[in-house]
C-alpha positions, 0 to 999 in steps of 0.5 A: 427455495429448499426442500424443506420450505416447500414442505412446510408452506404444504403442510401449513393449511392441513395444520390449520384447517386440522380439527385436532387441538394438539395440530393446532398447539405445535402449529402455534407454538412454531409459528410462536417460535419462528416469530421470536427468532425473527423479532430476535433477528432483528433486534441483534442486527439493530443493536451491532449497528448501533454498537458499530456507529457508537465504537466508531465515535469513540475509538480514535482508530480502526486497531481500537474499533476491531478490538472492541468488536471483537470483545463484543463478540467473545462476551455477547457470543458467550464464545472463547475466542474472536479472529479478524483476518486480513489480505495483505497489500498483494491479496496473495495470502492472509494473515491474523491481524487481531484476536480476542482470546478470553479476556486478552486482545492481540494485535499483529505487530506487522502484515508479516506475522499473526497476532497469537503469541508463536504456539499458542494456535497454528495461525500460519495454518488457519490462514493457509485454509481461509485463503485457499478455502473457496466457498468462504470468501463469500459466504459463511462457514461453520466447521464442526468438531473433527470438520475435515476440512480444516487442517490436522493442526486446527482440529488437533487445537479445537480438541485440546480446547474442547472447542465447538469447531468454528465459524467463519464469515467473510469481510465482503464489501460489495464483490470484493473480500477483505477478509474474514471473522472467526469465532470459536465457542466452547463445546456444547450440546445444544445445537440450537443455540448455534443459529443466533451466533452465525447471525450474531457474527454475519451482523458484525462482518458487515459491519467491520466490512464498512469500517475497515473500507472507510478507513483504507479510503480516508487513508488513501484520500491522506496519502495523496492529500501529503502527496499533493502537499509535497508536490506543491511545496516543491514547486513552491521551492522550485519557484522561490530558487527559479525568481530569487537565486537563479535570477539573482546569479543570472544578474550578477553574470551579466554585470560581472561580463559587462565589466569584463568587457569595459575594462578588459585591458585597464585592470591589473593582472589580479583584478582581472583574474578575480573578475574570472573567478567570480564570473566562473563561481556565478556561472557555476552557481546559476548552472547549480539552481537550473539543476535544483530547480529541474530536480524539484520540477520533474513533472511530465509537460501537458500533452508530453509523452514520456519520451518527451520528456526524457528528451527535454531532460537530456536537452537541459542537461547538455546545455550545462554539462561537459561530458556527452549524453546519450540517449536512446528511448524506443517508443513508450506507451504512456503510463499515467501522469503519476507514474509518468513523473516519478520515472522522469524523477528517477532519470532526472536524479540519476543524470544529475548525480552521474553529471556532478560525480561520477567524473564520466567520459559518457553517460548513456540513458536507455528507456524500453517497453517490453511485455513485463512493463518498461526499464529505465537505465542511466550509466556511466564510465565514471570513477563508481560508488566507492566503499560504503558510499552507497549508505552515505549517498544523501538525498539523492538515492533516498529520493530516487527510491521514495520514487520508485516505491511509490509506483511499485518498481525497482530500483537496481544500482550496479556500480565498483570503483573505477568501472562506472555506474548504472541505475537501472529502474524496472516497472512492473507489478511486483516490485523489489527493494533497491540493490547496490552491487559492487561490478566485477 
């Protein structure tokens, strides 16, 4: 309770009990006062929730809700313009996502730039402060005119435009800040009219909070539904090649062995070098649908560890493949299911490609934990990616990469003709883009 609350509750028996009409008269009219302001009070924050579920029912997008909020603000607030602030993915700094200028709205094409047009206002500035500024990710803040808080850049601009400095009221949702509002008013000498305007925008904050953490949740809840979708239609693929193609090809072995067998000495010399071929073409065949198959179907096992199951995908590939694998996986925490699966991905992707392409006297595969996170390396002596093959290199290397970003790791390829090839995939918090270089 502040200093001044506490005076007034003291003096408010002396003004009732006061005999004086004109005690009497100021004491009724402040409590007329304060009883307008706070059935005012209630009622805006009555209407912005219902603005808020209206827009929400008739903006098909979150960009369409924010806009007209802001709009909102501009007019209702009788104000110049209206800010929305976001942190990006990493909360390392914030950005200028949306602004309400007069009558315009502006919309960040990428997290990377702010929405204003490039000199109209020092965003990048104002952005700088709202992240480092403490005491405004919890609560509002107001700025006067020349408020030495503020950047030179950001008083400079409230001066040019005569401007009423500013508000600021950051997006909290729980203990979390999303980010910020902020609204900027003509200059005026009512002071009075300032206190509706902090309401105004606090009653909206609130609002915007809970519209904007909806939406990432309904987009997180898409993402994985596709996910799951993804995953399933795989091992539906996965199963259609396993019981359709790889039995197929495994049937038509045998029979074709069979009659190799019988008839071993009777078939003329052509005949039975067409038996061979067809024989070596199913084998190679059957081989190629396992291969697709453990490519579609990488997951990690129930109860398998990651080195588990590294090792049952070097076991597969020996089986089939001429050239010797090399593995060495150190003792691995585990990691989760999901990231667990992609990193088994990747290996699987890699293997594979080094097996059918690379042309490698050996392969070595290297899985280790170290304090950062884990690093995964699969390389090879083999021929190398030749020229611009890395930008023609298909599905495979678009694969390994969706893999890698989807758990925020990088994927680094260092490869030169004729002097092999190696995929390296590190985990750790921050991740970097795929790197191809050429060996020396």
């Amino acid at each position: 309770m502040d200093e001044q609350t506490c005076v007034e509750r003291a003096t408010r028996p002396a003004e009732a009990s006061s005999q004086d009409p004109e005690v009497l008269r100021a004491a009724l009219l402040r409590e007329f006062a304060e009883r307008r302001r706070s059935e005012c009070l209630t009622r805006m924050q009555a209407e912005v929730v219902q603005l808020a579920l209206e827009q929400l029912v008739q903006q098909p997008n979150i960009e369409g809700f924010f806009g007209a909020l802001t709009k909102t603000m501009v007019e209702e607030g009788e104000s110049h313009a209206c800010g929305v602030w976001l942190l990006n993915d990493d909360r390392d700094r914030c950005y200028l996502w949306m602004g309400f200028v007069k009558d315009q709205l502006y919309v960040a094409p990428s997290r990377d730039t702010n929405a204003c047009p490039e000199g109209t206002f020092p965003a990048a500035r104002m952005a700088e402060h709202l992240f480092t500024y403490t005491p405004g990710w919890t609560r509002t803040t107001e700025y006067e005119i020349d408020d030495a808080r503020l950047p030179d850049e950001i008083r400079a601009f409230t001066r040019e435009k005569g401007l009423d400095g500013a508000l600021v009221a950051p997006l909290v949702l729980g203990e979390e800040t999303l980010g910020w509002m902020t609204l900027w008013s003509p200059l005026t000498r009512e002071c009075e009219t300032r206190w509706w305007r902090v309401v105004l925008l606090e009653a909206i904050a609130r609002q915007a909070a809970l519209a904007l953490h909806h939406t990432r949740v309904v987009d997180m809840h898409r993402r994985e539904e596709r996910r799951k979708g993804i995953l399933e239609e795989r091992n539906r693929l996965a199963r259609d090649i396993h019981d359709n193609l790889a039995q197929g090809f495994a049937a038509i072995l045998m029979q074709l062995q069979a009659a190799q067998r019988e008839a071993s000495s009777a078939l003329p010399r052509k005949v039975a070098a067409s038996i061979d071929t067809a024989v070596e073409l199913a084998r190679t065949h059957l081989t190629e649908a396992r291969r697709s198959v453990g490519a579609l179907r990488p997951n990690v096992g129930q109860g398998e560890d990651l080195a588990s199951a590294l090792k049952r995908v070097v076991s597969l590939a020996r089986r089939t493949a001429e050239v010797p694998i090399d593995l060495v996986a150190e003792e691995l925490p585990r990691l989760g299911d999901v990231v667990e699966r992609e990193i088994v991905g990747i290996a699987q992707e890699a293997l594979t490609n080094a097996v059918r392409h690379a042309r490698a006297k050996q392969i070595r595969i290297r899985a280790e934990a170290d304090s950062v996170g884990l690093r995964l390396s699969v390389a090879d002596d083999g021929r190398g990616i030749i020229s611009d093959e890395p930008a023609r290199s298909g599905f495979g290397m678009t694969s390994m990469q969706e893999r890698a970003d989807r758990i925020g790791a990088s994927l680094t390829i260092v490869t030169g003709p004729r002097k092999g090839t190696e995929v390296v995939l590190a985990w750790q918090p921050a991740s970097l883009p795929t790197q191809v270089h050429a060996a020396v």
